[in-house]
C-alpha positions as CSV (number, residue, x, y, z in Angstrom):
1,X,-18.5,30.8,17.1
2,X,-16.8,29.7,13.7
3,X,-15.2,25.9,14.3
4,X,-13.0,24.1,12.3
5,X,-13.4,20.6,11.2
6,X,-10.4,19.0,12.4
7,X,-9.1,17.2,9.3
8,X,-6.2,14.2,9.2
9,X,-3.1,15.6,7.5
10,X,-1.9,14.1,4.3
11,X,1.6,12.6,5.6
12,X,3.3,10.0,3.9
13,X,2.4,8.1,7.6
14,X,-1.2,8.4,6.2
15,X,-1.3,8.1,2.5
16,X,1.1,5.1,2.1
17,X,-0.8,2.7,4.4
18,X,-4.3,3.9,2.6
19,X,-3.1,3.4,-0.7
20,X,-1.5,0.1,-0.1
21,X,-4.9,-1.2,1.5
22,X,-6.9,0.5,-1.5
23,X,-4.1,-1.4,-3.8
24,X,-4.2,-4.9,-2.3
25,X,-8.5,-4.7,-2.2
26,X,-8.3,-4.0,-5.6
27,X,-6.1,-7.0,-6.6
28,X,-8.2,-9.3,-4.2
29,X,-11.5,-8.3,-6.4
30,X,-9.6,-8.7,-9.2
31,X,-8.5,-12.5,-7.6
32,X,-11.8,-13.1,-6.7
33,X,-13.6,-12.6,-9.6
34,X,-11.1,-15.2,-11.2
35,X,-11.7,-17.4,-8.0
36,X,-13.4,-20.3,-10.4
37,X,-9.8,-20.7,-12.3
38,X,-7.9,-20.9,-9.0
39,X,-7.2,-23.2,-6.0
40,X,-7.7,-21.3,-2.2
41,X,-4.0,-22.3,-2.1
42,X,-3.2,-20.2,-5.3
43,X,-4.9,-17.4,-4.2
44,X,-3.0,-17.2,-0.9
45,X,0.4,-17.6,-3.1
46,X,-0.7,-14.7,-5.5
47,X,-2.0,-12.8,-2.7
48,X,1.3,-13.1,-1.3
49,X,3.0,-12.4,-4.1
50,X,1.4,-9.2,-4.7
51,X,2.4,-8.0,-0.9
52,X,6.2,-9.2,-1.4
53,X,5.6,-6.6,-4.8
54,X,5.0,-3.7,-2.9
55,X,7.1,-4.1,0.1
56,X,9.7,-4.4,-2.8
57,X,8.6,-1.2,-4.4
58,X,8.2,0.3,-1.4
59,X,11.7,-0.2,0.0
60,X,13.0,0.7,-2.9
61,X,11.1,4.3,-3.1
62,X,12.4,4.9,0.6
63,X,16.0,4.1,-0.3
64,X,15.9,6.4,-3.3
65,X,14.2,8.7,-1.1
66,X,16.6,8.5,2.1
67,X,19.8,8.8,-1.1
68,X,18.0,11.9,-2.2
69,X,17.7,13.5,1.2
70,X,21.1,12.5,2.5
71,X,23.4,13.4,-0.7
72,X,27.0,14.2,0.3
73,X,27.3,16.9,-2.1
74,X,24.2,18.7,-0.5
75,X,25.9,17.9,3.0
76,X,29.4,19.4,2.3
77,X,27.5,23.0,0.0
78,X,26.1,23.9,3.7
């Protein structure tokens, strides 16, 4: 009997949110190595920061994505 290892699929739904968690555990090293320079409150604003950053990009990338997919030109050649 020959089974297959059922595997996750590589969606967007999927890579975003890992890559976003891999993204901001990487900056909070980053912070907390420099934790001796900063206040806690200071951390939480640059942590906050850095979130507001990639919702930002993020959005963006959708909108240029949704413009993309959703082209008059492409609407009216069909």
């Amino acid at each position: 009997m020959n089974h297959r290892r059922k595997t996750t699929p590589l969606t967007p739904h999927f890579v975003l949110p890992c890559f976003f968690v891999l993204l901001y555990h990487l900056e909070f090293v980053d912070m907390s190595r420099k934790a001796h320079k900063f206040s806690g409150n200071e951390i939480r604003h640059v942590s906050a920061r850095f979130v507001d950053r990639i919702c930002e990009d993020v959005s963006v990338a959708l909108s240029r994505r949704a413009d993309e997919v959703i082209d008059p030109q492409n609407l009216d050649s069909s």
